[in-house]
Each structure stands twice: as C-alpha cells, then as structure tokens.
DOTI-657414 format. One line per 2 residues: number of its first residue (from 1); their letters; for each residue x, y, z of C-alpha. Coordinates in Angstrom, 1 decimal, decimal comma, m for minus. Layout:
NUM = A = X Y Z  ...
This chain:
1 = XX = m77,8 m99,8 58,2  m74,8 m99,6 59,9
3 = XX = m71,8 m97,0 58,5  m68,1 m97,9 59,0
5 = XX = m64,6 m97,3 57,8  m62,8 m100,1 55,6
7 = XX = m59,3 m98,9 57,5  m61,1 m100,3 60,4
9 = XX = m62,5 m102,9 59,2  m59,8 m104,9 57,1
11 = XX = m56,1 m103,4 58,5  m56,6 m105,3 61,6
13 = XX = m56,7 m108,4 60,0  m54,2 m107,9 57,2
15 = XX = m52,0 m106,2 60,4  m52,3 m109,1 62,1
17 = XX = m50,9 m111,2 59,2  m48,2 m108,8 58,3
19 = XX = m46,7 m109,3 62,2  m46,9 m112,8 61,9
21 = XX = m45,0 m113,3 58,6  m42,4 m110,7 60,0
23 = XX = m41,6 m112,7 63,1  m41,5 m116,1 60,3
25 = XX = m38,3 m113,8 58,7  m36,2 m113,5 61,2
27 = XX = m33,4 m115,4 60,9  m32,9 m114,9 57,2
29 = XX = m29,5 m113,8 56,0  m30,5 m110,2 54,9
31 = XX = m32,5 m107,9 56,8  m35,5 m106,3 55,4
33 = XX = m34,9 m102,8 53,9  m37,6 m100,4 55,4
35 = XX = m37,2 m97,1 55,3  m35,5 m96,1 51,7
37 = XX = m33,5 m93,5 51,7  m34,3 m90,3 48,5
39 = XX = m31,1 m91,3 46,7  m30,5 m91,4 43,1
41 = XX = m32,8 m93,6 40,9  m30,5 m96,6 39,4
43 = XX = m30,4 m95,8 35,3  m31,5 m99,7 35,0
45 = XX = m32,1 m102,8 37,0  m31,9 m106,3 35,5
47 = XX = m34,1 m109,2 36,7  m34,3 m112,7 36,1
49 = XX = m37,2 m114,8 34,7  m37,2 m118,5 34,4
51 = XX = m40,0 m117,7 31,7  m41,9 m116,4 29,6
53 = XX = m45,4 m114,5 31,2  m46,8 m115,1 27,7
55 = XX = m48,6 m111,6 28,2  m49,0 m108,5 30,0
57 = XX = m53,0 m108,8 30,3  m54,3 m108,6 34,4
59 = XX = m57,8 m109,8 33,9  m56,3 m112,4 31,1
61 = XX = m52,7 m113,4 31,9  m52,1 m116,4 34,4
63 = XX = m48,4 m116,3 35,1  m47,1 m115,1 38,4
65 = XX = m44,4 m113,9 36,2  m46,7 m111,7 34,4
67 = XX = m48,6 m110,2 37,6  m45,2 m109,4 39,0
69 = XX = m44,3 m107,1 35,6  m48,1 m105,7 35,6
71 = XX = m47,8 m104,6 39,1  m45,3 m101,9 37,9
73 = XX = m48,1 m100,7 34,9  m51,2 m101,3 36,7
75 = XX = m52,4 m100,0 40,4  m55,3 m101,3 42,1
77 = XX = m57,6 m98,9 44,5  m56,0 m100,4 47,4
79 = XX = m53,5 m102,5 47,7  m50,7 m104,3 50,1
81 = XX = m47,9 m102,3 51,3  m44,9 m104,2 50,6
83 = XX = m43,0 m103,2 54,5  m46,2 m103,3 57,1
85 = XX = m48,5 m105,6 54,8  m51,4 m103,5 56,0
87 = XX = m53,4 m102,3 53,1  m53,4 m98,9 51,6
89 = XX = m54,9 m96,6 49,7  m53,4 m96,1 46,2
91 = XX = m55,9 m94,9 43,6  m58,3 m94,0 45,8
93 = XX = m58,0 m91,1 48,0  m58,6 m92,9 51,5
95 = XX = m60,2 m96,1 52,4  m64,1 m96,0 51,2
97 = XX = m67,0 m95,3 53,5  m68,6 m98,4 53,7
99 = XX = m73,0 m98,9 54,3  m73,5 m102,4 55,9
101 = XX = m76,9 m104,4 55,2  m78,3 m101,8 52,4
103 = XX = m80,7 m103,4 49,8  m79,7 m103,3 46,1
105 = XX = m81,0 m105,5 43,5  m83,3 m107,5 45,9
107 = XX = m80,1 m108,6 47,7  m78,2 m107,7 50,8
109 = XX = m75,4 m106,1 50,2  m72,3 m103,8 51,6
111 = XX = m71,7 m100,6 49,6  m68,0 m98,9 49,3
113 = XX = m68,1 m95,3 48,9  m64,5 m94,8 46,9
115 = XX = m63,2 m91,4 45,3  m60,1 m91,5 42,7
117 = XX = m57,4 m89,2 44,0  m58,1 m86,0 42,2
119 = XX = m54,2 m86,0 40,5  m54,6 m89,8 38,7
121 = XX = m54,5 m89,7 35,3  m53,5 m92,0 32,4
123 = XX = m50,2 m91,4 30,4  m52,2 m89,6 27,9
125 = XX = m53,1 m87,1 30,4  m57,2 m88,2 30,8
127 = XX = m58,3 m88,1 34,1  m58,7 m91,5 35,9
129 = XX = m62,6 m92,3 36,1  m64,8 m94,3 37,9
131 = XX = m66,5 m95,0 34,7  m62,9 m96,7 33,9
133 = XX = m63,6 m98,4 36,8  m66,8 m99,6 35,6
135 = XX = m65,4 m100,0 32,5  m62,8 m103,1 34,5
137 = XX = m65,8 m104,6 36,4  m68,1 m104,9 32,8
139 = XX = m64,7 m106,1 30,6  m64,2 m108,8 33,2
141 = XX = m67,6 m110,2 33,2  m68,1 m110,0 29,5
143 = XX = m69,0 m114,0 28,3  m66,6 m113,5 25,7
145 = XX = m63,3 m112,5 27,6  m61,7 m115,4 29,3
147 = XX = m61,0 m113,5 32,7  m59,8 m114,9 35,7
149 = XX = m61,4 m112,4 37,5  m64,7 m113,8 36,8
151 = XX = m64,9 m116,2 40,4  m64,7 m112,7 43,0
153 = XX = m66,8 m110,9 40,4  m69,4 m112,9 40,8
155 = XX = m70,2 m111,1 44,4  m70,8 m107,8 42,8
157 = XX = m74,3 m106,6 42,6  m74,2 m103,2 41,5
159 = XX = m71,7 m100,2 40,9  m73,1 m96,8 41,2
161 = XX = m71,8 m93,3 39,5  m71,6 m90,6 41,0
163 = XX = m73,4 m87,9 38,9  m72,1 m84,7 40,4
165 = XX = m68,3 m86,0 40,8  m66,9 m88,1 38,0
167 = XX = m64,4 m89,4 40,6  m66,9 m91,0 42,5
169 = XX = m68,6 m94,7 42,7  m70,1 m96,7 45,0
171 = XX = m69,6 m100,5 45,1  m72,5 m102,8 46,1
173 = XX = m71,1 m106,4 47,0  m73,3 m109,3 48,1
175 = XX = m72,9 m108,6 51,8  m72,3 m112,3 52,4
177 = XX = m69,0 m112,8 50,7  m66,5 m113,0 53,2
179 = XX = m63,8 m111,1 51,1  m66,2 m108,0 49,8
181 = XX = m64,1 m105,4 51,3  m61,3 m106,8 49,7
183 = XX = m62,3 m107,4 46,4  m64,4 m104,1 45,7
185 = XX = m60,2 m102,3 45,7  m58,3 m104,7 45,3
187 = XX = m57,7 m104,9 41,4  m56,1 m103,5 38,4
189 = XX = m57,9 m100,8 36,8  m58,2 m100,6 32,9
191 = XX = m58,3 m97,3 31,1  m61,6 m97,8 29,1
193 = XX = m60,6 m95,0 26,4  m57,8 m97,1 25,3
195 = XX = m59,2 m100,7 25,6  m62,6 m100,1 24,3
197 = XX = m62,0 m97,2 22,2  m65,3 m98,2 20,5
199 = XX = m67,1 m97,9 23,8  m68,8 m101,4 23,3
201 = XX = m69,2 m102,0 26,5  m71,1 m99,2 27,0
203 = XX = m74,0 m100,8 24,8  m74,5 m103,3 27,9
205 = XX = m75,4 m102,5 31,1  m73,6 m104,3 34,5
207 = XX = m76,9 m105,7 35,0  m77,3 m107,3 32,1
209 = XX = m74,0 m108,5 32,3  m74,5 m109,9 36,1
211 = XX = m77,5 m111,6 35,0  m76,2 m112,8 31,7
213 = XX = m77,8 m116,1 29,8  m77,0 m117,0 26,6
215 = XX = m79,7 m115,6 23,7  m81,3 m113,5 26,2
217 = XX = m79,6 m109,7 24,8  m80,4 m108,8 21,5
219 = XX = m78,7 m109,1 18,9  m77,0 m105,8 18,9
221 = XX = m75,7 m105,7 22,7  m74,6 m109,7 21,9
223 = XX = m72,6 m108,5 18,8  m71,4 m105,8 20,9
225 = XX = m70,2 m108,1 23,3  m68,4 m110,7 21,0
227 = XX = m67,0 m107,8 19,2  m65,2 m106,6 22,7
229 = XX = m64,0 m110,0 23,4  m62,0 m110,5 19,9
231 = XX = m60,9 m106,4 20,6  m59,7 m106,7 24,1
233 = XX = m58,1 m110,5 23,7  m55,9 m109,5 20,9
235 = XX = m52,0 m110,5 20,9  m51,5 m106,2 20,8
237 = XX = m53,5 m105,8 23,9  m51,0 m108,4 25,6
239 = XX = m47,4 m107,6 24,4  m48,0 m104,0 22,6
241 = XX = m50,2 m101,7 24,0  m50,1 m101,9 27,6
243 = XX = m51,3 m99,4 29,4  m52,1 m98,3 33,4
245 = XX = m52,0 m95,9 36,1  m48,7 m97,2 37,6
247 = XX = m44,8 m95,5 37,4  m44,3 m98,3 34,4
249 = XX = m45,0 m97,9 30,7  m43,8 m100,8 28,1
251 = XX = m41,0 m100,3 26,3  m40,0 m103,5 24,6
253 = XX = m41,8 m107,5 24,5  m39,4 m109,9 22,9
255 = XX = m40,7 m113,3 24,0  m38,3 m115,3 25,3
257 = XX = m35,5 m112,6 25,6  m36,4 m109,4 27,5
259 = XX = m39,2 m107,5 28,7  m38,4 m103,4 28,9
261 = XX = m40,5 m101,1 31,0  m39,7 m97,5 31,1
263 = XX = m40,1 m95,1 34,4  m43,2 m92,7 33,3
265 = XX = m41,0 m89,3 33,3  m44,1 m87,0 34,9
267 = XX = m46,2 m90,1 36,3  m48,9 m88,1 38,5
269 = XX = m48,0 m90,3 41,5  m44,6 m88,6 41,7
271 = XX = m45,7 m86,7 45,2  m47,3 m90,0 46,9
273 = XX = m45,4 m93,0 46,3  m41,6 m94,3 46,7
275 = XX = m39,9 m93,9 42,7  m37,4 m96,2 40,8
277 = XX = m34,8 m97,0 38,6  m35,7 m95,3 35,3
279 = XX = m35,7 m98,2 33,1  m36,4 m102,3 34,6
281 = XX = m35,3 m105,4 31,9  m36,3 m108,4 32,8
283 = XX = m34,6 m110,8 30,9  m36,3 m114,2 30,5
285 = XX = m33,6 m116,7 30,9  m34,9 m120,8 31,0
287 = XX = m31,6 m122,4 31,6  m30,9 m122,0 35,4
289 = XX = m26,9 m122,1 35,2  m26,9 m119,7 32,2
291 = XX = m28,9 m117,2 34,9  m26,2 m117,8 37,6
293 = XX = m23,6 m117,4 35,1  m25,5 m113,8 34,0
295 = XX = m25,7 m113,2 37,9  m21,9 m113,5 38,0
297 = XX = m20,4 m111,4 34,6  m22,4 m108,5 35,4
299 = XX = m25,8 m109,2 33,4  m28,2 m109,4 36,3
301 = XX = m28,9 m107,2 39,2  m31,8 m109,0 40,7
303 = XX = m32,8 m112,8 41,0  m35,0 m114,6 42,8
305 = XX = m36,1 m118,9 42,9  m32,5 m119,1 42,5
307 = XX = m32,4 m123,0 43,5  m31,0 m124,0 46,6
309 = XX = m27,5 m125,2 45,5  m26,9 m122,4 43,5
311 = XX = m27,9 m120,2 46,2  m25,5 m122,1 48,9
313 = XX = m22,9 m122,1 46,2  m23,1 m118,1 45,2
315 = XX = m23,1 m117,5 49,4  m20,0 m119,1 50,1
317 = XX = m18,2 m117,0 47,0  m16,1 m114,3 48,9
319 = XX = m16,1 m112,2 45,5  m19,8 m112,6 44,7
321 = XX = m20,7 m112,0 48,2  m18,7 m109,1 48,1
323 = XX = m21,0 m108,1 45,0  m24,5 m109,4 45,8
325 = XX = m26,6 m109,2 49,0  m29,0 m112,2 49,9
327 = XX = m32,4 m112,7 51,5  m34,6 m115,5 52,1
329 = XX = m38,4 m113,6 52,6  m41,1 m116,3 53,4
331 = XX = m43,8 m116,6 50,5  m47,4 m117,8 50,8
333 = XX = m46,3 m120,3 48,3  m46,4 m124,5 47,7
335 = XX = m45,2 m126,3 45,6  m47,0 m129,5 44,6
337 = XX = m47,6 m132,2 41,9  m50,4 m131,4 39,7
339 = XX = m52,5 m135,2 38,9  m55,5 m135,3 36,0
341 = XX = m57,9 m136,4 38,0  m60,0 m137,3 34,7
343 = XX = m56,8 m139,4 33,6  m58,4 m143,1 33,2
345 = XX = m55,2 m143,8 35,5  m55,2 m141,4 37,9
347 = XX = m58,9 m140,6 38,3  m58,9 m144,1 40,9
349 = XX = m57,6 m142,2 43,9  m55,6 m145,5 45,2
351 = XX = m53,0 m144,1 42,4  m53,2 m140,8 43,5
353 = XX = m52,7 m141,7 47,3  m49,9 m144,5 45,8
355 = XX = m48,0 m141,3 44,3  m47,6 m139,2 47,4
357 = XX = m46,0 m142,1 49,6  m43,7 m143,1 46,5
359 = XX = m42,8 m138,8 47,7  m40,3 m138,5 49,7
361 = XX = m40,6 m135,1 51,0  m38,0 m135,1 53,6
363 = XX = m35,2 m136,1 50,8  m37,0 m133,2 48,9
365 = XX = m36,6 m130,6 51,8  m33,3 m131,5 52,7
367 = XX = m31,6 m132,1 49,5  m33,6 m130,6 46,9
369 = XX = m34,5 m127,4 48,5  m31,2 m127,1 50,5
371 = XX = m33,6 m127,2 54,0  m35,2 m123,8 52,4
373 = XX = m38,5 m125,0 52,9  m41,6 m127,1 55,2
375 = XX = m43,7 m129,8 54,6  m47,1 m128,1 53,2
377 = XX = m49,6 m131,1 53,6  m53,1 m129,3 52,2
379 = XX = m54,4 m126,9 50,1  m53,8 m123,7 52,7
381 = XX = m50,2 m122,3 53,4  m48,8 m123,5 57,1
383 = XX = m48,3 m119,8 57,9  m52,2 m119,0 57,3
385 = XX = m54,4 m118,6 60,3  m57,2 m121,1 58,7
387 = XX = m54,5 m123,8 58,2  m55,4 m127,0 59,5
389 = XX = m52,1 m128,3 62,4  m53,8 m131,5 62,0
391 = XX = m52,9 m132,6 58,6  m50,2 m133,9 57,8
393 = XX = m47,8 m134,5 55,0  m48,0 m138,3 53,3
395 = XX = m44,8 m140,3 54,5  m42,4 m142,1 52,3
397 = XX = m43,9 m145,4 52,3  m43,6 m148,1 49,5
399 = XX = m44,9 m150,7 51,3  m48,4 m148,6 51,6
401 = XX = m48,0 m147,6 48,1  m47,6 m151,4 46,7
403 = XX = m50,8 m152,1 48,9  m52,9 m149,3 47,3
405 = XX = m52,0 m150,5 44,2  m52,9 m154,0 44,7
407 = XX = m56,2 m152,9 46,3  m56,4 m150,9 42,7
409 = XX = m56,8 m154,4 40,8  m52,9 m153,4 39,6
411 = XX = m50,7 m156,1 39,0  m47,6 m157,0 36,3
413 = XX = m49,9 m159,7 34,0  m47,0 m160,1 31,6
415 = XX = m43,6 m160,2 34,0  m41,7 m156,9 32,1
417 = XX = m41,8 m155,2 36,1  m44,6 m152,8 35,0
419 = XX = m48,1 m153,0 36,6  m50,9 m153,5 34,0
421 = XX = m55,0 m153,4 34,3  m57,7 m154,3 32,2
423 = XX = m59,7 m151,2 31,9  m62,6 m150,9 29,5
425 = XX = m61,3 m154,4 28,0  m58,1 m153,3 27,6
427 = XX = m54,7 m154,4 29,2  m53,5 m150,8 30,3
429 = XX = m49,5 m150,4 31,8  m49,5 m148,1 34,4
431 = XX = m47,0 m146,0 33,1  m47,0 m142,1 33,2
433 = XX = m45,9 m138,6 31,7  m44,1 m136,3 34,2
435 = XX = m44,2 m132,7 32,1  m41,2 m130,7 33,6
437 = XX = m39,6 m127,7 32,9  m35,9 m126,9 32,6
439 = XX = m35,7 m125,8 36,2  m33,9 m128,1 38,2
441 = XX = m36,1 m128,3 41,2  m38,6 m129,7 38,7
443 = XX = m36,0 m132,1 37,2  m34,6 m133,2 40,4
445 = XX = m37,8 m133,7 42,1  m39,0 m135,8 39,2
447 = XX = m36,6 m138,1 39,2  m36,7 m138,7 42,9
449 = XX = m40,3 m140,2 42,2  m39,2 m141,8 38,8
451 = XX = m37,2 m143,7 40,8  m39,3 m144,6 43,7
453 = XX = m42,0 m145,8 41,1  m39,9 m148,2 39,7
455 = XX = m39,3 m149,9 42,7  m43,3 m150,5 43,1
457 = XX = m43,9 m151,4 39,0  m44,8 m147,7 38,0
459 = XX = m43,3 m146,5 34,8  m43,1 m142,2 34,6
461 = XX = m41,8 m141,1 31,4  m40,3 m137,9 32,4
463 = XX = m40,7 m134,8 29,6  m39,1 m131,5 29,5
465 = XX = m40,8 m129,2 27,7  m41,4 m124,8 27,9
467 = XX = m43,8 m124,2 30,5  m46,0 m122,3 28,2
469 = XX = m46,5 m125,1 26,3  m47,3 m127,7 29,3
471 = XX = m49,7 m124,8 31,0  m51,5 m125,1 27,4
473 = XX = m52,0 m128,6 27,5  m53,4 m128,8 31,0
475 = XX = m56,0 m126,2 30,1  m56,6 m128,8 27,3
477 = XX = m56,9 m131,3 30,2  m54,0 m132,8 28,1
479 = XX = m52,0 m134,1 30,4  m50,6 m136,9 33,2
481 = XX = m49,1 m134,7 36,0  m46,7 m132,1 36,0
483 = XX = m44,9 m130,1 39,4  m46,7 m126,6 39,7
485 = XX = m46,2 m124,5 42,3  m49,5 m122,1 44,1
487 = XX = m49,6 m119,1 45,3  m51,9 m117,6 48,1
489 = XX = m52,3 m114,1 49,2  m52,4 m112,4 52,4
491 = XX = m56,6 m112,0 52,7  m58,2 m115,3 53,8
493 = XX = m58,0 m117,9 50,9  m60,4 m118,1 48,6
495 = XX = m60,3 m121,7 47,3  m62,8 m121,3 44,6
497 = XX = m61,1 m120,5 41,6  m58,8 m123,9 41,8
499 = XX = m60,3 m126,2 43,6  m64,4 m125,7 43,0
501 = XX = m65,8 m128,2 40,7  m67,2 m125,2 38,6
503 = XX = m63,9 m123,5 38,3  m62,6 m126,5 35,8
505 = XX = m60,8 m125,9 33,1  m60,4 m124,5 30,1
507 = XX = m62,6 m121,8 31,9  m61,1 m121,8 35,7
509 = XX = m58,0 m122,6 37,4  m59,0 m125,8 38,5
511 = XX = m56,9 m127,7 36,0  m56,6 m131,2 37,8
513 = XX = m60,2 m131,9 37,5  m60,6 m132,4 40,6
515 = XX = m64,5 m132,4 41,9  m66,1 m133,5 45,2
517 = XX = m69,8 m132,2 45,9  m69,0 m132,6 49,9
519 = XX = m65,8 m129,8 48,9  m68,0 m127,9 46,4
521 = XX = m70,6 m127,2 49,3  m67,8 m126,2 52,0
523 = XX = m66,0 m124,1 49,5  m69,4 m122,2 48,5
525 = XX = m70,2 m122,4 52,3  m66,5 m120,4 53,6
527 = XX = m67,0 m117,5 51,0  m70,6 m116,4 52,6
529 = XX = m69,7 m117,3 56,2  m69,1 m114,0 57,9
531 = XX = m68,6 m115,8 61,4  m65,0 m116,2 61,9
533 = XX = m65,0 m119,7 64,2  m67,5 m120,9 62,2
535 = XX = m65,8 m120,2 58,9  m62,6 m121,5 60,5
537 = XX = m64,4 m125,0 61,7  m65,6 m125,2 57,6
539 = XX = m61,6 m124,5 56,8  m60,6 m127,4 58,5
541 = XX = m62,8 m129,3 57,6  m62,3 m129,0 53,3
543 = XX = m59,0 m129,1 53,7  m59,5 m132,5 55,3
545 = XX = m62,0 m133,3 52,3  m59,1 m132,6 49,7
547 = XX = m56,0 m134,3 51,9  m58,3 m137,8 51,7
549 = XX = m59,1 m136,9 48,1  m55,6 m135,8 46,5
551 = XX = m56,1 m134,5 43,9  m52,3 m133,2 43,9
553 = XX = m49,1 m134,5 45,6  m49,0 m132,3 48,3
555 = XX = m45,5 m131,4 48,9  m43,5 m128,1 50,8
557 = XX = m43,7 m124,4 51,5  m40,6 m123,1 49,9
559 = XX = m38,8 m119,7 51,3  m38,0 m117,4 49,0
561 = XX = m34,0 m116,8 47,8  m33,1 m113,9 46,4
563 = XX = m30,2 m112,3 45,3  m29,7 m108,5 45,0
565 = XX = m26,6 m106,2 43,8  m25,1 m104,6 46,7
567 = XX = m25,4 m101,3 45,3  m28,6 m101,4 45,3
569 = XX = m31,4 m100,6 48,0  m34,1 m102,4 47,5
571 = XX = m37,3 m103,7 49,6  m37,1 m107,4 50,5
573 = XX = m40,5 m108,9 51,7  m43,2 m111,3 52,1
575 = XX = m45,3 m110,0 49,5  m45,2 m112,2 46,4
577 = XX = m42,6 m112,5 44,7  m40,4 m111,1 47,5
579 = XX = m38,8 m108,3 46,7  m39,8 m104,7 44,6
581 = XX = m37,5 m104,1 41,8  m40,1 m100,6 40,9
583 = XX = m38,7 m99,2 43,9  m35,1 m99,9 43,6
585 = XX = m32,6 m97,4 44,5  m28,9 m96,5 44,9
587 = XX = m27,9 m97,4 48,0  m26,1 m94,8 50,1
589 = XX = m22,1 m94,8 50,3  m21,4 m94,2 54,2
C-alpha cells in the first residue's frame, strides 16, 4: 500500500489547467477580479436567466441553470476555486489522506481519509456528518431516484464510518477509475435529517445498494426504497424545501418569474470563505431583448449569454458603458445540434453527415456569434489537453451533402423540390422539426440551415417552444433535432454519461441515441486507464469514432459575455458559468 496526499496528487493537474485557461483570457475586455477587497455586501444582486431550472434538486436537476443557483445552497467536500482553478478544501478540513492499492470488497481500490471541518453545520444548527455523507452516496444510488449521479457512482465500493469521530469517513473507490480522487469530494452533500426524515435509507445498506438487482431485497428494504424515491422526488423537495451547507437559503421559487435566495445571517463558514450580497434574484426572463431592455432601466445587475449583437451593441453605448463593465471568460462549453439517432430519418448516418456540411460554421462564428467563438469539431472542448488537433470541423459543402443524400436512396419522386424515400413501404419526405427556443442564437442558427436545406430538397419545419418542454420530449426520445449546448469541466472528461450506449435516455444523458459498441469499449476503456499516454492515444481515438459517426452537428466553442454593474466587484472566470454572483461585493470608491 502506498499512502499519499490528494493536494499532491490532483492540484497539479487541475493547476496546470487553471494556467492554461488564464493565458486563453487574455485579451478579453475586462480583467479578471482577484483579490476582493472586505467592502460592504451589496443589499441585492439581480441576474438574468434565459430559463427556467425547473428545480433546485443536485442529484435530480439537469439544467446548468439550476447547478449555477445550487452552488450557492449546496457545497461539495472539495471543490474548484473560482481565481487559481486548483481545487480546495471546502467541507472538509484538508485534502484526504489517501491509501493506494487496499483491498475492499474483493476489489482494488483507493481509500480517501476525509474529516468534516469541525464548525459545518446545517441551518438548523445539526452538525454536518459523514453519515449525511453516506446518506448522499445511498440517495443517489437508490433504483428509484432518477439521479444523474448514478454513472461516477458506479466506482464507489465502500464508505466507511468512523466510529470514534462522527466527522470522519473513509471513501473506497475502484482504484481503476481514472477520476476517483475527484469524485470521492467533489459533490453536493445532502442533509439526511431533512431529506429522509424517516431514515429509510437507513433500512439498506451501501452494499446492497452497490450490488442491487431487482427482487433480490426483501420486501421491507424494497418498500423502503420506493418509499424514499416518491419522498425525495417530490415537487417540495425541488422548489420548497431546499436545503445545504452553503451561504444561500431559498427564499422564494416562482417559475418562470424569479428565484430568491437569502444570505444565511450566521452561516458557520463566515471565518473561511469570501461573503456576499445579502439577498441574490435571479429573475428568469425568455425574451432576450426584454433582458437587455431590464439590463438598461435598472432591473438587472448581472447577465451573462448575452448574444453577440446585443453585447457589441450595449459596448459601443457611452451611457451603458458608463454603467456596466464587460468580460468575455472562456467556458468549457459547445454548442451543437442535437440529431435522434433512432429517428427512421436520421438514424442512416448519410443524413446526419448531409446536415453538418448543409452548416455553415464560419457564417455561424462570424455573424451569429459576433467572432466570440471557435470551431469545436468533436465531442472534447479545443482547450482540453485530451482534445484531438486532428479533427476537424465539417465544411460548408452542398455539393457533398446532395451526394450523401443520393447515396441515401433520397430522391424528389413527385417533383414538389422535397426528397422522398420509400421506407418500410412507405413514400417518406425528408422533411424535419428543428425544436428552438426563444433565444436568438437558436433562431438564427436554425434558419441558417433551414435555408441551406432547401437548396438540397430538405424540408426543416422550425418550432419554437420553452425549453423545458423540448428537454421533456427528448428524454421521451420525442424528437427530430434541436440546438443544445454541452458543458465540460475542468477534471479530464468523462464521456460516459452522454455518449455511452448505456447512458440512453430517459435514464442517462445520452438523449441522441447514439450507440457504437467500438465507442462503448473506448469510453469504458479511458475511465479505468490510469496511464496518461495511453489514456490519451484511447481519447483520440473515440473522438475519431464519434466525428465519423455524428451523432450531433458538431459546431463552436463559444466565449462567455457577460455584463456586470460597475458598482459592483465581482469574480469573472473560467469556471462555469463565468462569473460568481455569491460573492459579489461593493466595489471600492477611489
């Protein structure tokens, strides 16, 4: 057994990263605000959302939206800081102590020593546990809770209380998993005396949970477990009672209107971290030139995926740049075009392949995106050290595209300039539902292919609809394609959850469908290589596997823009979703 420190273990790498994505910002119209200064907390700070999260859940919500708010509830055992990038400890007291190569379970694995910081405690008072931590690791493998930590989960193999210190546990993770450090701190922990005030969960053991097959509990543990499931899903758990060790309590859910947090007035973690404004809004607002008008009357202090002519047109104000300062932090996000791959259409991948050269991405970047933005040809972010330099983005092309569909067996039988083909016996157009939402990137980019389609005897209906309702239907698998955009974080990707054949939805992330046994096996194959060339030769190589495949349009890495009052001081930064309203203050009159 070999015993090491995590700090030395993962900072380096994370470090590394952090550098890297500094020396990608320079250049950008604001520069990044380290160093706060102790001033005055701002009464309240108003941010934009395009939409609605839906729910304030961690384990359950899927909105980037929603992780943004929850980051300001919930806190993590380690986490990102938002200046350096290198990771930190937040509930715990240090980095763990961490035991390579120690048996557990009949498996391999690396244990993590952690002990809560003595001061954490819940709003109520209650001590912060590592049976709440337990509590998180057991709720999120429960059959019966639709998690979407269920995929990094899967590494665990044991956690271990500590008898004599009830702050105590140590984390056994399949020693394997590239990313074991990483996920044993890194998320949200759940107070177990307020979502399983029952203690259900207590009926089962992590074991029996790890191992779980249907009909193999009895009865009593499997009713304990449904039970739990319908508890912990409920609407109050998402909008009503929301509760976690962060500076943030909920105030107020209105869907579609505002979502009010309230600065905890004696949060333990007073001492230790950076404070904030004593009250954040965040008012949900779909219409994109009712948010700039809100930006310019007074209603917003904060906004960010302002679109690019908006942004250019705000900039050249004299009185709103007078008012507002502006920053343009690169994000590990892509923006793509999400294809059913079970779609009787688009399932042939001569349609798929005819799509992205009817793209063109260059118009896109230039006009679209206002130049704010770089071709993002795979599933990895540019940026990312296992990116692949040699693939490349899909060229505007509708000569290749007519040839593709030709080679499809798609032709116009009846002369009304729409392709048609006989599938299962019947004549089939090749016509198409583009699902936007009211943002105008969305729009504009969606019209830019309607267009090009037509010209090669595609017909896209284009449909505006509220995002919630369009994520719905594609976890239905009730949909044609729809622009989505991904986000990546700044530990090596993991590209299980979306694009593993297993991780399909309505249970994963993978809502295109999309499935490739030769990508299953490299995907499976990355997470257990602990070899860094060899994992990066495996990189390359699925990402090559996908781009032949696409399953998506593959389109651009976006910067971010964001606009913030100018009396406020406030941390700009790479770290999703690039900037940190919870830490907002007054900026200094000099």
């Amino acid at each position: 057994m070999k015993v090491i420190h995590i700090g030395n273990q993962i900072s380096i790498t994370v470090l590394f990263i952090g550098l890297l994505l500094l020396a990608i910002a320079c250049g950008r119209e604001g520069e990044m605000q380290h160093g706060l200064s102790d001033g005055l907390f701002p009464e309240r700070v108003r941010v934009w959302l395009p939409s609605d999260p839906e729910r304030l859940h961690p384990m359950l919500s899927r909105s980037g939206y929603a992780t943004q708010i929850e980051s300001n509830i919930f806190l993590p055992l380690m986490d990102h800081d938002p200046e350096s990038l290198e990771l930190v400890p937040v509930l715990a007291m240090d980095f763990p102590v961490v035991t390579e190569q120690v048996e557990r379970s009949g498996k391999q694995t690396n244990a993590y020593l952690f002990t809560i910081r003595e001061e954490a405690q819940w709003s109520d008072g209650r001590p912060i546990l590592a049976t709440d931590y337990l509590f998180t690791v057991k709720a999120a493998l429960n059959p019966y809770v639709s998690s979407t930590w269920r995929g990094f989960l899967s590494f665990f193999v044991d956690v271990e209380l500590d008898l004599e210190d009830e702050k105590s546990l140590t984390v056994y993770v399949d020693s394997d998993y590239m990313l074991a450090g990483e996920i044993a701190g890194g998320f949200f922990i759940y107070p177990e005396h307020i979502y399983d005030p029952r203690r259900l969960m207590r009926q089962v053991s992590l074991r029996e949970l790890i191992d779980y097959e249907e009909d193999a509990l009895s009865e009593e543990k499997e009713n304990a477990l449904s039970a739990f499931g319908e508890l912990f899903s409920a609407g109050r758990y998402s909008t009503e009672v929301v509760e976690g060790a962060g500076p943030y309590s909920l105030r107020q859910y209105s869907s579609g209107s505002v979502i009010s947090l309230d600065r905890k007035e004696e949060w333990w973690g007073n001492s230790f971290f950076r404070n904030g404004p004593n009250r954040i809004d965040y008012l949900i607002i779909a219409d994109e030139a009712v948010a700039l008008s809100a930006l310019k009357d007074g209603t917003l202090d904060i906004a960010g995926e302002i679109p690019a002519r908006y942004f250019r047109e705000l900039k050249s104000d004299p009185l709103f740049a007078e008012q507002f300062k502006f920053y343009t932090p690169p994000l590990f996000q892509m923006y793509y075009i999400a294809l059913n791959n079970r779609h009787p259409i688009l399932s042939a991948i001569e349609v798929r392949q005819a799509l992205a050269y009817l793209t063109d991405l260059d118009f896109m970047i230039d006009q679209i995106m206002g130049g704010f933005g770089e071709p993002a040809p795979g599933v990895i972010h540019p940026a990312k050290d296992e990116f692949n330099p040699s693939i490349e983005s899909i060229p505007f092309d509708l000569s290749i595209a007519d040839s593709l569909l030709k080679a499809a067996g798609w032709s116009d039988m009846d002369g009304d300039g729409i392709r048609d083909k006989v599938i299962d016996g019947k004549r089939i157009p090749l016509r198409l539902t583009m699902d936007v939402s009211s943002g105008e990137t969305g729009q504009q980019l969606a019209l830019l292919l309607k267009e090009a389609a037509e010209r090669v005897g595609i017909d896209i209906q284009i449909r505006t609809r509220e995002f919630r309702l369009i994520r719905e239907d594609m976890r239905r698998g009730d949909f044609d394609m729809t622009p989505l955009i991904i986000r990546q974080n700044l530990f090596p990707t993991d590209l299980f959850g979306t694009w593993h054949s297993s991780a399909a939805a309505p249970a994963g992330n993978n809502m295109m469908g999309y499935s490739n046994p030769e990508a299953d096996d490299l995907i499976q194959r990355i997470r257990v290589e602990r070899d860094e060339e060899k994992r990066r030769d495996l990189y390359f190589r699925v990402q090559e596997v996908i781009h032949r495949d696409h399953p998506v349009v593959f389109l651009a890495a976006p910067v971010e823009r964001v606009a913030i009052r100018s009396n406020l001081e406030v941390i700009s930064s790479a770290k999703r979703p690039g900037y940190f309203e919870g830490m907002a203050h007054l900026r200094e009159l000099r």
